[in-house]
N, C-alpha and C positions, 0 to 999 in steps of 0.2 A: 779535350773539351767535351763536354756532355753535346750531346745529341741533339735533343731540342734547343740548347743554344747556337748549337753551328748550321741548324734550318735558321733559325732565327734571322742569324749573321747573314747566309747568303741571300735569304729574302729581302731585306734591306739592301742589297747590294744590288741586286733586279739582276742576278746572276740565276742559271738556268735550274729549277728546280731539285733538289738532292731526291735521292731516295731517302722517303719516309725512317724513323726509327726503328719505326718495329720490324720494317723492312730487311735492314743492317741489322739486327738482329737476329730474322731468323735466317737472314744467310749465312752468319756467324755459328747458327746451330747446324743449319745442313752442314757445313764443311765440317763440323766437328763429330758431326752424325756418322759421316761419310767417313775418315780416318780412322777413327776407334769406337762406333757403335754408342744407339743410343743409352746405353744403361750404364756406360763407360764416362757418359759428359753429364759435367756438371753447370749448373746455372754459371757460380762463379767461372767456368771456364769457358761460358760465350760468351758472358760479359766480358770478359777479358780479353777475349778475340775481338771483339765487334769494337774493343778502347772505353769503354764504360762502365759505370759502378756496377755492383748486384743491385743497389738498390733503383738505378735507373731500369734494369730489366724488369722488377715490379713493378713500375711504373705503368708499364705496356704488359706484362705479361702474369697470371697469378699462378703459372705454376710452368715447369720445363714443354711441359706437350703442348702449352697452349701456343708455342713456335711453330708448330705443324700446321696451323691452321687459320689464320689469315681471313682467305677470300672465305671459307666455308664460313665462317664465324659471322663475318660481314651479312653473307645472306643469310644465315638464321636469324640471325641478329634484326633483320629488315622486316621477318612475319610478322611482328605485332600490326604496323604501321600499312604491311599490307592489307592486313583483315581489314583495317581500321578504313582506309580506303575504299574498301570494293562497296559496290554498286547490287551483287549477286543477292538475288531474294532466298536464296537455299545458304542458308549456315556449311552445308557440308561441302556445296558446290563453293563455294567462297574460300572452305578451308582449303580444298584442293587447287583452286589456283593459285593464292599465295606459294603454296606448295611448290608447283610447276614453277612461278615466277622466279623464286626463290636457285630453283634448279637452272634455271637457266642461265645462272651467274658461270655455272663450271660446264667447258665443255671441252674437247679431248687435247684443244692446245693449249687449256689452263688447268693442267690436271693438277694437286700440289703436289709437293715434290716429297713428300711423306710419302703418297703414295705411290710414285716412279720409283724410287727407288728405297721404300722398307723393308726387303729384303735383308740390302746390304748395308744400311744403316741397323738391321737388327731391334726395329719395331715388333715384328710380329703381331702375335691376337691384339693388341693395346690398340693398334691402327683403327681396327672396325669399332671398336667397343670406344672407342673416344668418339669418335665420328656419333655413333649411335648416342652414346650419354649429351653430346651437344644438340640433337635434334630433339631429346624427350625433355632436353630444356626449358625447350617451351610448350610442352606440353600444358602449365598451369595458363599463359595465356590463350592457347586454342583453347582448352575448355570455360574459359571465363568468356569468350568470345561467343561460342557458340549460346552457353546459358544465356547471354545478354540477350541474343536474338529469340533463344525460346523460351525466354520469362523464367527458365528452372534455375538453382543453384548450381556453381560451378562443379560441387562435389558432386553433383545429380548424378544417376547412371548413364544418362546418353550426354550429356556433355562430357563426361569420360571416357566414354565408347566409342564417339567420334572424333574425340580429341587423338585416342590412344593407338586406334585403329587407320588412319588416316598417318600421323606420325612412324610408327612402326611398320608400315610400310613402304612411306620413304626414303625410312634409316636401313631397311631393306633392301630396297635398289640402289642404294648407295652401297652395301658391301657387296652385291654382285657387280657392279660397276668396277669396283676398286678389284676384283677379284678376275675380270674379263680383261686385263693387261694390254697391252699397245693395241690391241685391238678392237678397243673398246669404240663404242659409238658415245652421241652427247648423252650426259647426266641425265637432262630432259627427259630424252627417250624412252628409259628407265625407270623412271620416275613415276611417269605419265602410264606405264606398263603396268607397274606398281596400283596406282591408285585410281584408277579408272576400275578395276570389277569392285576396289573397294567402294569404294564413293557411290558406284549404281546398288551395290546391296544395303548400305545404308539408309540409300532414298527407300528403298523399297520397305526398307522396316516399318 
């Protein structure tokens, strides 16, 4: 039975909540991560773990590594709506607490399990540099963001520059985090380590 029919089914039944799709998905990828490495599994072969189509896994997912990443996705995914919200009279201050807000979704008991164990699922460099390509994602909306607030075009230089500079330092703290292993402290921390001399040298510009 496909997957969002059988949430369907139990929610109709006022039976206890399933784990989500994508869920059952990427648990189907870690375990296949974990037995024979990532470059060894194929989409159709979590599909076929998890009991559903390939085409159900494009559904949820547009490409194999997007299983790695879940919660990270979720808070990236949540900066537009933060800018959009904030109250902060500084465009750059604003960008860096969505930033922080953003980071404080992941902290050492919600680490993903990409990065517990990439090692032995045989991710390697792909880990950081996925991570990184998903935070400069939204790169085009910090920089429209900021331009809104200073009347410039989004392609201007300082809505790039704070957009660029501000971002790549948190895709930053995020591979020394991932790199600092069980003993890692929260994301947050990190983060905030990151962007804080940034964020004061760009007020001062």
């Amino acid at each position: 039975m496909d997957l969002v029919r059988a949430d369907d089914d139990r929610a109709r039944r006022g039976g206890r909540p399933r784990r989500s799709s994508a869920e059952v998905l990427a648990d189907a990828a870690a375990e296949l991560f974990l037995e024979q490495g990532y470059g060894r599994t194929t989409v159709d072969q979590i599909a076929a773990r998890a009991g559903v189509s390939r085409a159900t896994f494009f559904n949820y997912f547009a490409a194999k590594s997007d299983v790695m990443w879940l919660e990270l996705d979720a808070a990236v995914a949540a900066i537009p709506a933060l800018l959009d919200a904030s109250t902060e009279p500084s465009p750059v201050r604003a960008v860096e607490e969505a930033l922080l807000a953003a980071a404080r979704e992941h902290d050492p008991e919600r680490v993903p399990w990409a990065v517990a164990q990439a090692e032995v699922m045989g991710i390697g460099p792909e880990l950081v540099a996925s991570v990184a390509a998903r935070v400069m994602q939204q790169h085009g909306a910090v920089a429209a963001f900021v331009a809104a607030r200073t009347g410039e075009r989004p392609g201007a230089l300082w809505p790039q520059t704070v957009s660029g500079a501000l971002l790549g330092a948190a895709a930053a703290a995020f591979g020394v985090w991932v790199a600092d292993g069980v003993g890692r402290g929260r994301l947050v921390e990190y983060v905030a380590a990151a962007l804080t001399p940034v964020a004061s040298g760009l007020e001062a510009a």
